[in-house]
C-alpha positions in Angstrom: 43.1 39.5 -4.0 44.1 40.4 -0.5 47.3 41.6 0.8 48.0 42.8 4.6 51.2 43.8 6.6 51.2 43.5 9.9 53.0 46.3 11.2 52.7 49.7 12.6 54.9 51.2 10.1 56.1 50.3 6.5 59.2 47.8 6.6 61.6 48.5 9.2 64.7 49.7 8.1 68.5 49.3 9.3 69.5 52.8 11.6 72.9 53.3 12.8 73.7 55.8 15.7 75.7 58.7 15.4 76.0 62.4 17.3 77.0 65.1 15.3 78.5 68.5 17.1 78.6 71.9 15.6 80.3 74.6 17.6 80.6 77.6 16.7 84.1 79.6 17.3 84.1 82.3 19.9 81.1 80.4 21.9 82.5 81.4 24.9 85.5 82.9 26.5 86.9 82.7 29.9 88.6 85.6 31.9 91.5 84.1 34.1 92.9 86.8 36.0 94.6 86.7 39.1 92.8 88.2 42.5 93.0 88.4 46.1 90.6 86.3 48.1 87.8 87.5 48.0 85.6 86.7 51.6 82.8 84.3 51.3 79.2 85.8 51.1 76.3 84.6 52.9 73.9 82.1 50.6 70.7 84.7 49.3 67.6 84.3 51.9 64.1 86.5 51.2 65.7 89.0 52.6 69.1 89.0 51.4 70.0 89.2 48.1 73.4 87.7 46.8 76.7 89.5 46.0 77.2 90.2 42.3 80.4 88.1 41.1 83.3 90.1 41.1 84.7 91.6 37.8 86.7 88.4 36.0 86.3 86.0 38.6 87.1 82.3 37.2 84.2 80.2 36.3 84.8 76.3 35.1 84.6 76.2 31.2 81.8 73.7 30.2 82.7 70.1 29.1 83.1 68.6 26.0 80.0 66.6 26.8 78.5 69.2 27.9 78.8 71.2 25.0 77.8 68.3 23.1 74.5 68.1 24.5 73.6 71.4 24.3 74.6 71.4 20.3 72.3 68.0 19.9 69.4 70.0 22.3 69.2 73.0 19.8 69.4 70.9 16.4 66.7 68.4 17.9 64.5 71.4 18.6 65.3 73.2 15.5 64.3 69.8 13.7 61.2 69.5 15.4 60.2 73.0 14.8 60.8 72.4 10.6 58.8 69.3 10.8 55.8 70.9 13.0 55.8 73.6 10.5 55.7 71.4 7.6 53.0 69.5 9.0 51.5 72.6 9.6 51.8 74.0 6.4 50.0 71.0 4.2 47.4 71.4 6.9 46.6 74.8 6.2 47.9 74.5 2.3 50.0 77.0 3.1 52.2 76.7 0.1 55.1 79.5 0.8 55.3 78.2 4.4 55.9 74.5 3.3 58.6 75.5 1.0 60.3 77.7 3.2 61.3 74.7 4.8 63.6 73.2 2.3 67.3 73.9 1.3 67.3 76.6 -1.5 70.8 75.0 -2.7 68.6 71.9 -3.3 67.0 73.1 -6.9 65.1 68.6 -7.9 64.2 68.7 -4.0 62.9 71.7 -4.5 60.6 70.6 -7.6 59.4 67.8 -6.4 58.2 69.0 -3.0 56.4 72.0 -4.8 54.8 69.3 -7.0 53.7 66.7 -4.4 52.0 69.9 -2.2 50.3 70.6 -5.5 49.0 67.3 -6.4 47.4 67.2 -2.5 45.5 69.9 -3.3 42.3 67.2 -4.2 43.3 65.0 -1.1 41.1 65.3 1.9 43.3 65.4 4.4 42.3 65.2 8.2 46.1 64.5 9.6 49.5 65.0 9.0 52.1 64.9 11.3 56.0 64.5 10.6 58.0 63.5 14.3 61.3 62.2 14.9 61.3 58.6 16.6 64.1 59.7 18.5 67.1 61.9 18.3 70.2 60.3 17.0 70.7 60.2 13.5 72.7 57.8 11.0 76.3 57.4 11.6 78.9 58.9 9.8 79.1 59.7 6.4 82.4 60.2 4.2 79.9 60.9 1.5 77.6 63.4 3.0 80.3 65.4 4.7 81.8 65.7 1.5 78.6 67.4 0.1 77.2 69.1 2.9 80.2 69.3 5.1 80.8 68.0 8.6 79.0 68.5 11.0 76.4 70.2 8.7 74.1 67.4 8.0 72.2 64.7 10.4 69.4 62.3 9.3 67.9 61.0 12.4 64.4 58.6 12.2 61.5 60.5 10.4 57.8 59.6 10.5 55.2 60.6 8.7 51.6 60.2 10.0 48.5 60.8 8.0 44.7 59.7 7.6 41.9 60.7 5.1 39.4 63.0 6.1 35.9 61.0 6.8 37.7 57.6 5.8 40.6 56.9 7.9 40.1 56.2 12.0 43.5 55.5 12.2 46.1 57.2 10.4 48.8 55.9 8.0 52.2 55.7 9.5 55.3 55.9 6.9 59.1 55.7 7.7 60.5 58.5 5.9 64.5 58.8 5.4 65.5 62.4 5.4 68.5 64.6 5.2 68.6 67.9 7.4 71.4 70.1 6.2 72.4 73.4 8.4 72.3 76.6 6.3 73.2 80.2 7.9 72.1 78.7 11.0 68.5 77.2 10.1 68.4 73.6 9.9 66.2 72.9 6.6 65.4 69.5 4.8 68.0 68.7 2.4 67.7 65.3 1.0 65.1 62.6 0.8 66.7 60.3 -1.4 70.4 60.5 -0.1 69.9 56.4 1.4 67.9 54.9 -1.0 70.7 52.6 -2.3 71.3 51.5 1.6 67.7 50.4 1.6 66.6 53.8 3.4 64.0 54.6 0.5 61.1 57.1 1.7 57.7 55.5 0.8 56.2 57.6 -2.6 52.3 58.0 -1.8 50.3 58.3 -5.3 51.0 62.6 -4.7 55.0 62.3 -5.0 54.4 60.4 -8.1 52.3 62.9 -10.0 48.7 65.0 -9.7 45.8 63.6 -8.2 42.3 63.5 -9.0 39.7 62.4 -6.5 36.5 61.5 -7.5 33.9 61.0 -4.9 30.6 58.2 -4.7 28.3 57.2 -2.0 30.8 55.9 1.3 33.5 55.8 -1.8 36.7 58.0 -1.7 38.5 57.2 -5.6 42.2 58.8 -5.7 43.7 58.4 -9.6 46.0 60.8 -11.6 43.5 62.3 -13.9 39.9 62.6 -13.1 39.5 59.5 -16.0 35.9 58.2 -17.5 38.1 54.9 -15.5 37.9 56.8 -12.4 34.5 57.3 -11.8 33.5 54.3 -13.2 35.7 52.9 -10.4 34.0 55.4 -7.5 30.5 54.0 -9.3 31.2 50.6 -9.1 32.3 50.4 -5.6 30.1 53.0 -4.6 27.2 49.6 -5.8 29.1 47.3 -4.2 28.9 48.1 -0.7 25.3 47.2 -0.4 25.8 43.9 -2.2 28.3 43.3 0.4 26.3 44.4 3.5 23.4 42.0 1.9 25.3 39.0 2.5 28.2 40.1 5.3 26.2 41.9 7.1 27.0 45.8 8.2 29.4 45.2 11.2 32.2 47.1 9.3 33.1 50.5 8.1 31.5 50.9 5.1 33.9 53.6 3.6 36.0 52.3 1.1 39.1 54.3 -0.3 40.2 52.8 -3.9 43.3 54.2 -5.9 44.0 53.8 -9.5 47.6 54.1 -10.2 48.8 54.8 -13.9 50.2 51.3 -14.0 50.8 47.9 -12.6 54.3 48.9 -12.0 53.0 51.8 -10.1 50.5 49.7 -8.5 53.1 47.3 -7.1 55.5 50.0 -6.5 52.9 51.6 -4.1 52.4 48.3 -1.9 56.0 47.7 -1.9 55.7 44.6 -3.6 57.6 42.4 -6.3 54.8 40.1 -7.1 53.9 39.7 -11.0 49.6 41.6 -11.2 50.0 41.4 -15.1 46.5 38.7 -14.4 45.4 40.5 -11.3 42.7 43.5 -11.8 42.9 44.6 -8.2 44.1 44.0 -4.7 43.1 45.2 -1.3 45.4 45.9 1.2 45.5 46.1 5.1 48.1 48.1 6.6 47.6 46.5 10.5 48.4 48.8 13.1 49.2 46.4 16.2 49.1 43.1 16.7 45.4 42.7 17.6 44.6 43.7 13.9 41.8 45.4 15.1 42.9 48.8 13.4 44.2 48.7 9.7 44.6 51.4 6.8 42.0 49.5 4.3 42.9 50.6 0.2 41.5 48.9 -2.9 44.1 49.1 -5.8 43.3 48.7 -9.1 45.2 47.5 -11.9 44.7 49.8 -15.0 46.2 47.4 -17.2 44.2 44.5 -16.4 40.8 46.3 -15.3 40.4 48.8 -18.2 40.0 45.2 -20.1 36.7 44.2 -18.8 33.7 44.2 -19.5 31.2 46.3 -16.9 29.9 43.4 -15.2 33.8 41.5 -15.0 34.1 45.1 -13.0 31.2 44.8 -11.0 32.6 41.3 -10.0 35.9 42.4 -9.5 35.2 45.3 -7.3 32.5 43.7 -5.1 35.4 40.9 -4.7 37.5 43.4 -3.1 35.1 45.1 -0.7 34.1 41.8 0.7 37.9 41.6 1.4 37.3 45.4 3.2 34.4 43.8 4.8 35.6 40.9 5.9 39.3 42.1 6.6 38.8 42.4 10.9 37.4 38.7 11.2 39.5 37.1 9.0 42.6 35.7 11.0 45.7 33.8 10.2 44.3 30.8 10.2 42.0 31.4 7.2 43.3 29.8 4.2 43.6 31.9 1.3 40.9 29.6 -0.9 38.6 30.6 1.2 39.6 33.9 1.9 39.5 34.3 -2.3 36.5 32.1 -2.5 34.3 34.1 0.1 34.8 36.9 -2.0 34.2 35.4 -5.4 31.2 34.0 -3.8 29.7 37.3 -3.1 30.9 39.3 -6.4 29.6 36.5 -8.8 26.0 36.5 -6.3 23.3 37.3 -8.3 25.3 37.8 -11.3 23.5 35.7 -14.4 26.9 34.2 -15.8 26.8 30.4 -17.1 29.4 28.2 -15.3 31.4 27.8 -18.3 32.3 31.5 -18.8 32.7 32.1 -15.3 34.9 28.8 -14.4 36.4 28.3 -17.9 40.0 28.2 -17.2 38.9 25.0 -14.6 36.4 23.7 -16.9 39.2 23.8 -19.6 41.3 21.6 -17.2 38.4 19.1 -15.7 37.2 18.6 -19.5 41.1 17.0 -20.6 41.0 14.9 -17.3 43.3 17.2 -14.6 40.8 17.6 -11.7 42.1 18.8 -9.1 43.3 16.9 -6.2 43.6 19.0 -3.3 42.2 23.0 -2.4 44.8 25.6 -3.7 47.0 26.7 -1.2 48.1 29.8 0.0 51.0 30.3 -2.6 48.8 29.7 -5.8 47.4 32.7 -5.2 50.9 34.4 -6.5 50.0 36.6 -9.4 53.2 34.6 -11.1 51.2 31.4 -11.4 50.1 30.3 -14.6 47.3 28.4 -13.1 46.3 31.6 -11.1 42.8 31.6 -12.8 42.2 28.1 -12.2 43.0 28.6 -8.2 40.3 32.1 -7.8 37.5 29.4 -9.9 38.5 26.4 -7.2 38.1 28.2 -4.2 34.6 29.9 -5.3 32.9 26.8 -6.3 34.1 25.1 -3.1 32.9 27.5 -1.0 29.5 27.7 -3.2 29.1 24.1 -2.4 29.4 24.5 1.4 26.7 27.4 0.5 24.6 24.9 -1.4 24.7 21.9 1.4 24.6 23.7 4.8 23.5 27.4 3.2 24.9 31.0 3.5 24.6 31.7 7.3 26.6 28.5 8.0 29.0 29.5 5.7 29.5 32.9 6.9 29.6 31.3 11.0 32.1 28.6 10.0 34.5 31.6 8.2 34.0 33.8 11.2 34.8 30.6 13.5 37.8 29.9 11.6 39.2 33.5 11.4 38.7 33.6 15.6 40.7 30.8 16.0 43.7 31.2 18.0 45.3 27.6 16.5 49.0 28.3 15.2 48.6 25.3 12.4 45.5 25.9 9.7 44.9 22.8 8.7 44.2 22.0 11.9 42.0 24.5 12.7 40.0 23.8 9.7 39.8 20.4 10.3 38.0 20.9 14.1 36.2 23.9 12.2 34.7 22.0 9.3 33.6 18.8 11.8 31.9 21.5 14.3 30.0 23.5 11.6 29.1 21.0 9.0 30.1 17.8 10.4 32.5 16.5 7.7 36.5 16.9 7.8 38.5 18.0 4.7 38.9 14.8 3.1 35.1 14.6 2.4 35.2 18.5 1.4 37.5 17.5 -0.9 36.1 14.7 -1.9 32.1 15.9 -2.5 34.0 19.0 -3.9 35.8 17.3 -6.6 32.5 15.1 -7.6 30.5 18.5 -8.0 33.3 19.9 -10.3 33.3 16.7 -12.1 29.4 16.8 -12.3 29.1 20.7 -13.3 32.0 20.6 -15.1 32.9 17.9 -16.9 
């Protein structure tokens, strides 16, 4: 299965504007005495140096805004220099340092951010960089003031930037919503949960929700929590995969595959920010696109414990070579690829080779073409939803059509005409598949779909 968001960041979230000013009493104080004139001196040249200014001679007080700007200067730097020492800190796994840089008063914040530097301890980090994206923070807060107090707190735009040593080109960017209190003149990180009810939740990465295990294979980076028999027989089987892949893809692509293993398929969908129902799914790959060329993207393979630890060895071979021609294929396949042939690309290469009869493999749509419901049309892009009952039935539709385009025009056309279709700049798909299908194979869709719909009734039925 194949999921991508095309952003730079993780969902964008709401910001309000607000400028916070702290002054301290007995900043400054002005003289005001009365004096005689005093005559004007000469402006300083290289030669002459300028008149000191007499004893408690006036001087304008500075303004309000003026004061206001240097308060916001010296908490912007103070904020920067926290989060450059943070980042700092995880890169060197400096563990004192990192926690120096969190309120004291704040005892769970305090916990948890000892615990996720402890679980990174197996991560390979190669970046990590917190910045502000810019300097105002959120507006006021009744709430906050109340528990920090005014002019004590600000919770300007956080990001987080990081990438996986030897897997990542381009590194991960998260929005992270943060609270910066002011304590005895330090500003430290207070909060990061104060605005997760106001939809400012910080992203958990697998390390906030527990330890971390890495197990390594062969261009394979595995992250779970425990270093599980499921674990490496997860690095294994992708590890095997990636030839399988290059065999019929070809090797214009990374190669490097990072796969996760979260404890659960809530965890799983609570990683990719996702509501969807993977109670039938064994695992998804996801492309986190960095601009809008989609040339760049954070590449993961998640899989479903729940679903996965329920196969058989080769249903995992099958499953995970699915999901690295997904990896493989990610950069060429555009918008206008349909998601049956998307799925059925990759079901085409992970069932390759593999000596399963037809009526195991396709049983669901066997099931179905045996009591007389052949299918009509392709599946589109929404019965790929894990919540559809007939979600089974869509994965074995796709596959065999694209094994019939395999079996009439063969693999190289098949891999051209995805390639074409996936380059195509055409805003309406079925269009584009239309012109596609008529310039690589000379039919349109209605004789795919009908030659496709005799083969299932022949092999089938």
């Amino acid at each position: 299965m194949k999921l991508s968001r095309a952003t730079g960041t993780r969902s964008t979230r709401l910001v309000a504007f607000a400028v916070v000013l702290q002054l301290s009493m007995g900043l400054l104080s002005v003289a005001v005495v009365d004096q005689p004139d005093v005559q004007r001196q000469p402006a300083a040249t290289p030669s002459t140096a300028p008149e000191p200014r007499a004893a408690g001679a006036q001087r304008a007080a500075p303004s309000a805004a003026e004061l206001e700007r240097a308060a916001d200067t010296e908490r912007k730097g103070q904020v920067e220099r926290l989060l450059a020492a943070r980042s700092a800190a995880i890169l060197g796994r400096d563990r004192t340092a990192f926690l120096a840089t969190v309120d004291p008063r704040a005892a769970a914040l305090q916990a948890r951010q000892a615990a996720m530097f402890d679980a990174l301890a197996a991560v390979p980090i190669g970046t990590w960089k917190y910045g502000l994206t810019q300097r105002s923070g959120r507006a006021a807060d009744a709430a906050l003031d109340l528990r920090y107090g005014r002019g004590l707190w600000w919770a300007p735009p956080v990001t987080l930037s990081y990438g996986l040593a030897g897997f990542d080109d381009i590194p991960t960017i998260d929005k992270h919503h943060l609270t910066f209190v002011r304590r005895d003149g330090r500003w430290l990180l207070g909060a990061d949960d104060d605005f997760d009810a106001v939809g400012g939740r910080t992203p958990r990465a697998l390390w906030e929700r527990g330890p971390v295990a890495a197990v390594r294979a062969p261009g394979v980076l595995a992250l779970g929590h425990e270093d599980t028999s499921v674990l490496r027989n997860v690095a294994s089987l992708t590890s095997a995969a990636i030839p399988r892949v290059n065999e019929v893809w070809g090797e214009q692509w990374g190669k490097r595959v990072v796969v996760i293993v979260p404890s659960s398929a809530q965890e799983m969908a609570s990683l990719i920010d996702s509501t969807q129902d993977f109670s039938q799914i064994a695992a998804v790959a996801t492309a986190e696109v960095s601009d809008a060329s989609g040339e760049d993207a954070i590449e993961r393979i998640l899989v479903n414990p729940d679903t996965f630890t329920k196969l058989g060895q080769l249903g995992r071979r099958v499953v995970l070579t699915h999901e690295v021609t997904h990896v493989a294929a990610r950069r060429v396949t555009g918008p206008a690829v349909p998601a049956w042939l998307a799925e059925g690309l990759a079901d085409y290469v992970g069932y390759k080779d593999v000596k399963v009869p037809l009526s195991v493999a396709a049983r669901n749509l066997r099931k179905d073409v045996r009591a007389g419901r052949l299918p009509t049309a392709l599946p589109t892009d929404e019965a790929f939803n894990g919540g559809n009952p007939a979600l089974a039935q869509a994965y074995e539709q796709s596959w065999l059509a694209v094994r019939l385009l395999v079996e009439r025009y063969g693999e190289a056309e098949l891999l051209a005409f995805y390639r074409a279709v996936g380059a195509s700049e055409g805003s309406d798909s079925s269009v584009v598949l239309s012109t596609e299908l008529r310039d690589a194979f000379g039919i349109d869709d209605v004789r795919l779909i009908a030659d496709w719909r005799a083969a299932l009734q022949r092999q089938l039925g």
